[in-house]
C-alpha atoms as a printed R data frame, in Angstrom:
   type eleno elety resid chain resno        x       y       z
1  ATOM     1    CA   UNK     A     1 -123.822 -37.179 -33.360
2  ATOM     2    CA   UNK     A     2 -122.997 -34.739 -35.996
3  ATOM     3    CA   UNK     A     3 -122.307 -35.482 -39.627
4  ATOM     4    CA   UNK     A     4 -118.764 -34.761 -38.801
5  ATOM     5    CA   UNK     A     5 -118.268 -36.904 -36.474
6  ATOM     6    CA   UNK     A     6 -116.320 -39.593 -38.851
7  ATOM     7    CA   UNK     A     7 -113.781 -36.711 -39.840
8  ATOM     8    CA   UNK     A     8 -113.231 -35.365 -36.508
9  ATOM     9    CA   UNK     A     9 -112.523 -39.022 -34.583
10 ATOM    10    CA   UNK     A    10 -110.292 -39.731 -38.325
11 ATOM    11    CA   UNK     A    11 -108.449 -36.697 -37.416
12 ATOM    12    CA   UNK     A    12 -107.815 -37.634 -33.965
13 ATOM    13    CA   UNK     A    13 -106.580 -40.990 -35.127
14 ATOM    14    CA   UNK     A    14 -104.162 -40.130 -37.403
15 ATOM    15    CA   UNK     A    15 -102.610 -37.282 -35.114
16 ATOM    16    CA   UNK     A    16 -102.198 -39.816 -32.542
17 ATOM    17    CA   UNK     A    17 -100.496 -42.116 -34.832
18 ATOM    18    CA   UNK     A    18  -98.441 -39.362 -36.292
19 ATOM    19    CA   UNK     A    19  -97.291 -38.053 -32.851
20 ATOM    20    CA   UNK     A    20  -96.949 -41.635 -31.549
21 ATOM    21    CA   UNK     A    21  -94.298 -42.311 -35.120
22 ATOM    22    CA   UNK     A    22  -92.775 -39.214 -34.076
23 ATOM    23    CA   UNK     A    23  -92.185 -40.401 -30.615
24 ATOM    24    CA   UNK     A    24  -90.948 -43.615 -31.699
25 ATOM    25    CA   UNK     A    25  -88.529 -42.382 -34.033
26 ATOM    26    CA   UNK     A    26  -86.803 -40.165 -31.368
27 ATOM    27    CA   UNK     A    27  -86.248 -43.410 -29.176
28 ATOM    28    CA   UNK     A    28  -84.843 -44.643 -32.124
29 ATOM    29    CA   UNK     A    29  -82.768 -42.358 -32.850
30 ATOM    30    CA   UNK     A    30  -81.770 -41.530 -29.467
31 ATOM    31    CA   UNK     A    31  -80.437 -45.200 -28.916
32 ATOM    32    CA   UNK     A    32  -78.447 -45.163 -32.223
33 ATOM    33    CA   UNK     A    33  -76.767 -42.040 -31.178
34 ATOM    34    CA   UNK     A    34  -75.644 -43.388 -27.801
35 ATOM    35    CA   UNK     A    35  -74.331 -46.183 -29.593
36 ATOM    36    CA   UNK     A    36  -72.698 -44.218 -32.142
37 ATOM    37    CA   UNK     A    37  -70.939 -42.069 -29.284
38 ATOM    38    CA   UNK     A    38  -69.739 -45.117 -27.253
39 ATOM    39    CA   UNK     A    39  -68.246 -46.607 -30.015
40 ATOM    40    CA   UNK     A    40  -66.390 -43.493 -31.112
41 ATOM    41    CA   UNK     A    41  -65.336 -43.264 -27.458
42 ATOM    42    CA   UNK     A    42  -64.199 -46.819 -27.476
43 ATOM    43    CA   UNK     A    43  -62.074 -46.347 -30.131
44 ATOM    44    CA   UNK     A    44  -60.328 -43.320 -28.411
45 ATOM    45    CA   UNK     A    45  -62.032 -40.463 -30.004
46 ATOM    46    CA   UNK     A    46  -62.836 -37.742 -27.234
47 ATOM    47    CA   UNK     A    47  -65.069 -34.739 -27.170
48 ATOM    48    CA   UNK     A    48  -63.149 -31.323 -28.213
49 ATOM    49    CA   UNK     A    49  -64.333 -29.945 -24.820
50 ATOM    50    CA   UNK     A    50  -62.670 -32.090 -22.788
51 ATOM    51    CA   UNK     A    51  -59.457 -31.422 -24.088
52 ATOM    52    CA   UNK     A    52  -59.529 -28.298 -23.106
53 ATOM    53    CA   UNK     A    53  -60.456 -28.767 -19.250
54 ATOM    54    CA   UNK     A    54  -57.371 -31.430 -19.548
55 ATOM    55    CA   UNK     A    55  -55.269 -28.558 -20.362
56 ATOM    56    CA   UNK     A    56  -56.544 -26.031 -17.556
57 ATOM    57    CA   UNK     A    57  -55.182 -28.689 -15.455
């Protein structure tokens, strides 16, 4: 192996762990916006959009 070897298998690791935070984090945040969204439409609150297809109607 080269002399490089430790930097290049240290930069692989931390872009692994960096992507894998990343990918974590969206999950994350993906499940605290559904949640978010069904208790706004719990309490009533409706998307602007469908108002306006309940109108058409």
């Amino acid at each position: 192996m080269t002399s490089h070897t430790a930097f290049i298998v240290a930069s692989y690791g931390a872009s692994i762990l960096i992507l894998a935070g990343l990918i974590g984090w969206i999950f994350i945040d993906q499940r605290t916006q559904r949640l978010a969204l069904q208790e706004l439409e719990t309490r009533g609150v409706r998307r602007r959009s469908d108002t306006k297809a309940d109108d058409a109607s």
